[in-house]
N, C-alpha and C positions, 0 to 999 in steps of 0.2 A: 719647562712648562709654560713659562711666559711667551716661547717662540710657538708652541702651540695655541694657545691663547689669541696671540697677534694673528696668527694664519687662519683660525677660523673666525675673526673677526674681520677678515678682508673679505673672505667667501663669504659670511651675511652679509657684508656690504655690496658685493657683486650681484648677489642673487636679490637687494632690495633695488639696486641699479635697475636690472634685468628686470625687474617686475614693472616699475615703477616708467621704462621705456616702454613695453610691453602694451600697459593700460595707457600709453598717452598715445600710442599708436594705431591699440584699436580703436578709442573714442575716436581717433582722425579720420579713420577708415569708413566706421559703419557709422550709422547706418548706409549700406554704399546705395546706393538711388542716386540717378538723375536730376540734374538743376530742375526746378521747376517751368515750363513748357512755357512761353513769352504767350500767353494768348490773351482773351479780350471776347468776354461772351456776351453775345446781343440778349439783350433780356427781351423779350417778347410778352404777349400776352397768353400764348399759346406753351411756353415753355414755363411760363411761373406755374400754368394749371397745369400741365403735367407733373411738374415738379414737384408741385405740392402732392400732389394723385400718388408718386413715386414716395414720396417721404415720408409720407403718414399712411398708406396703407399697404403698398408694396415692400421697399428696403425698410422701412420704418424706423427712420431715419430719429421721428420724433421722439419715440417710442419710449428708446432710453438718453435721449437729451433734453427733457422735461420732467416736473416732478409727479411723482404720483401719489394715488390714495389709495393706500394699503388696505384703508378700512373697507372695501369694496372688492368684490370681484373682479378679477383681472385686471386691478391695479388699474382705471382711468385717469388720463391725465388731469391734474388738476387745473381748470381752466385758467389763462392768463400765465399759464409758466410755459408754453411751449417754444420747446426749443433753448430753452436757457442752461439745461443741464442739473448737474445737482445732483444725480442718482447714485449712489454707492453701493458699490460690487465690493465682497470682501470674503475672503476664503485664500486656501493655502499660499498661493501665489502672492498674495500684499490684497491693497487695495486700488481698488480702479475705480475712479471719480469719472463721469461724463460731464464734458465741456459742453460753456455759452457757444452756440450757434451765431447766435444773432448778431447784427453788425457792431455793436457795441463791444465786442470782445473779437468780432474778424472783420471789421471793418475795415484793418490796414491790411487785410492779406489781400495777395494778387491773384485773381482768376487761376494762373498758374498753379500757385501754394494750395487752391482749395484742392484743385482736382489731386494734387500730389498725394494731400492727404487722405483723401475719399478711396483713391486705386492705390495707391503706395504705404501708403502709412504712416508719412513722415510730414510734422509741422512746418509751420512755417522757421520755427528755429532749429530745423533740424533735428526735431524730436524723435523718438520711434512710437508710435503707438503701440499698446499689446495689443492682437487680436481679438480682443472680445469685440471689439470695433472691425466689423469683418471686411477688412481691406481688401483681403482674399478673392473673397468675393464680387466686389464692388470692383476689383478689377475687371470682369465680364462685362461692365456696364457697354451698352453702345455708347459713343462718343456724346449722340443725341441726347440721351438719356441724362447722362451725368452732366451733359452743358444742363440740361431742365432743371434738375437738382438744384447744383450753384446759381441760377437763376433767382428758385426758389428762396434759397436760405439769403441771398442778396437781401430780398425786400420782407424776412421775418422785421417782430416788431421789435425795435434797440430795448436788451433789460439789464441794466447797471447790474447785473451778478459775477461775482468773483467767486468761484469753485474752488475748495482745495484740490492740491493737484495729485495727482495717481503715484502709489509708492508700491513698488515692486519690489520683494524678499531675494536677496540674494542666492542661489544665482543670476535668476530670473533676467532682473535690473538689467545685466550684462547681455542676459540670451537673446534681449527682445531688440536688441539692436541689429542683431541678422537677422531678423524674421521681417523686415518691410519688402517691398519688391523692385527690381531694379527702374522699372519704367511701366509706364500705362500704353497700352498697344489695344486701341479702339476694337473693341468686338466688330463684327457685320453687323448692319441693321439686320436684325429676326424679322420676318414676315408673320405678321398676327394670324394668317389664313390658314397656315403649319402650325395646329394646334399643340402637337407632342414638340417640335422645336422649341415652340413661344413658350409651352410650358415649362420645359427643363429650362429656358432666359428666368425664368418669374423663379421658379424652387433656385434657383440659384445665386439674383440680387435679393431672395426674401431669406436667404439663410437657413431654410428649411432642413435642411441636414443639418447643420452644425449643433440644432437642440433634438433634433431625431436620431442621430448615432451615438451609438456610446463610444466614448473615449478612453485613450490610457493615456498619460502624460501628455492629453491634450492633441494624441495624433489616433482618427478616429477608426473602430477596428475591424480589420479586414473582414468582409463578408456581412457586415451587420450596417451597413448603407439603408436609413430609415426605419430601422425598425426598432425604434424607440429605445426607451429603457435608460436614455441619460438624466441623474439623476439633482434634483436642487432644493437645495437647504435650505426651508425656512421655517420662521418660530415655531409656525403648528406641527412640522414633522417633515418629513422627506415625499416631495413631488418627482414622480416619472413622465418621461414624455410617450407618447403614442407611436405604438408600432402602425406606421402609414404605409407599409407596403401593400402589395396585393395580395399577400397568405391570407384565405378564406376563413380561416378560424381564429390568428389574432391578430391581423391586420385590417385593412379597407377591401380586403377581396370581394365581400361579402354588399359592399355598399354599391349602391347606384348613384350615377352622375348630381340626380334628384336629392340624395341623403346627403350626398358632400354639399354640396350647395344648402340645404335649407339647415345643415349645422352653423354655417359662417352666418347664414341669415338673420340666425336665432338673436343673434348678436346686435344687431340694429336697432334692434325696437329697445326706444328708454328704459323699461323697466329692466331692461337685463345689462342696463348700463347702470345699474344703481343698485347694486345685491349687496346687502353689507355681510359682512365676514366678520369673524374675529378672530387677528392675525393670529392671534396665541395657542389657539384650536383648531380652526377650522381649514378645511380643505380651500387654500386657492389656486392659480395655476399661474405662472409665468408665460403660458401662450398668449401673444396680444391679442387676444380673439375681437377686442374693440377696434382695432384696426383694420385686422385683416378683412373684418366683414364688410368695409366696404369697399374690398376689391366690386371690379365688374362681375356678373357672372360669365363673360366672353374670358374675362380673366381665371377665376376661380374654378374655371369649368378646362381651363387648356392645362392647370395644374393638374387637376382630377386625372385629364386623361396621361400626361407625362406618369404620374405617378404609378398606374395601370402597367405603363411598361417596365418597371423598375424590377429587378428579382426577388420574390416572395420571399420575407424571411420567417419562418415561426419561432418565433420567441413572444411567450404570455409579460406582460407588463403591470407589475401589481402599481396603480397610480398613483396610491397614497398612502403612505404608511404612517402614522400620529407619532408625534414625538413622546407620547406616552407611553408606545408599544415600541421605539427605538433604546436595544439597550448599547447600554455603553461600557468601557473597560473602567475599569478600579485604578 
């Protein structure tokens, strides 16, 4: 009995060996991405105002790295914190904190680390980001584009803030470390005069699918590209997103270039930048709509039509269900 004993106490030893190489191999390995790119971006005056243009209304960059006011319709930013971070994400996966921008917390990183992070995913310390930071994405940037950004975020204003940092549930923790991308490979410059081209550039650094499809395990499902129905949890009850295809009965089919346009519009004027809500009941929405309105309409207008050509899907989207009508299991 005791030689039995002994011999399965060499195999848990072998097999915490084998584990324990295992874990110290793949933390070596992944995230596997490329050193960071030796470069050196000229800050101009023509790339901070894009950049800006890009990060607060297009990728919206700001959007979830500033705090906001719940109390309010569509969550505006509360002035003076933009860019600092602070916003917490929290649901099955762990929780996901959005980081200080501003040079006071990336002031030592190199042009290089920014971009790495923005198209790849990965920190300056060789972190991985989770996707809700859509790197993915952001990978499509033209070169131009994303020099604008880092630009931008360069000369935000320094805010002594220290964010807790993103804690991902097992297995997650581990999964997110294959999911960055191996290198940033510069889009073509898009020609703005190709409005369905420049459009599908814009739905695609503005993340427009990733809250327009519904997902399973976070991979999004076949055939159901925009048309709504992905759902987000908050106090007052469960928010859907809009079915944005061209199906005439419950998408944008029905709409004219004039309709999409003066919905984003609605949004400019102060008074609809100041609705208050009451988080606890009331319908709000997770669409930036305060940003996105002030795309251009040469912008908001090349989406409209990109989206025109996308495949109609019909699927009805109920947009808000109260937390008082959500039942729950015992």
């Amino acid at each position: 009995m005791k030689k039995l004993f002994k011999i399965l106490g060499i195999i848990a030893g072998v097999v915490v060996v084998i584990l324990i190489a295992g874990y110290i191999y793949f933390n070596a390995v992944y995230p596997n991405v490329d050193p960071p790119r030796d470069i050196k971006v000229e800050i101009t005056p023509e790339r901070i105002e894009r950049g800006k243009y890009l990060a607060n209304h297009v990728a919206a960059c700001i959007d979830c790295h500033s705090e906001r006011d719940l109390t309010k319709y569509a969550a505006p930013i509360k002035p003076g914190t933009e860019g600092s971070g602070g916003m917490v994400f929290q649901g099955s996966y762990g929780k996901v904190v959005s980081q200080n921008l501003t040079p006071a917390n990336l002031g030592s990183w190199t042009d290089g680390e920014l971009l790495r992070a923005i198209t790849c995913g990965v920190t300056k310390d060789n972190r991985a980001l989770f996707p809700m930071m859509p790197y993915m994405n952001y990978n499509n940037f033209s070169q131009e584009d994303v020099f604008s950004i880092i630009s931008y975020i360069r000369i935000l204003k320094p805010q002594e803030k220290q964010n807790p940092k993103t804690e991902l549930n097992f297995p997650l923790n581990l999964i997110v470390k294959t999911m960055p991308i191996q290198a940033y490979k510069p889009a073509n410059e898009v020609d703005a005069s190709d409005s369905i081209t420049y459009g599908k550039y814009l739905v695609t650094i503005a993340s427009c699918s990733d809250c327009h499809t519904q997902s399973n395990q976070g991979k999004p499902l076949p055939g159901m590209e925009f048309a709504g129905g992905m759902e987000f949890q908050l106090p007052s009850g469960i928010v859907r997103s809009a079915n944005i295809t061209p199906d005439e009965e419950t998408g944008i089919g029905s709409w004219e270039k004039d309709n999409f346009l003066d919905r984003f519009a609605y949004f400019r004027d102060e008074d609809a930048q100041n609705v208050p809500v009451d988080m606890n009941k009331d319908f709000n929405t997770p669409m930036p709509w305060l940003m996105y309105s002030r795309m251009t309409e040469k912008d908001l207008g090349a989406i409209y039509d990109f989206l025109r050509t996308v495949k109609p899907v019909k699927n009805t989207v109920e947009s808000f269900t109260p937390a008082t009508e959500i039942k729950t299991s015992d």
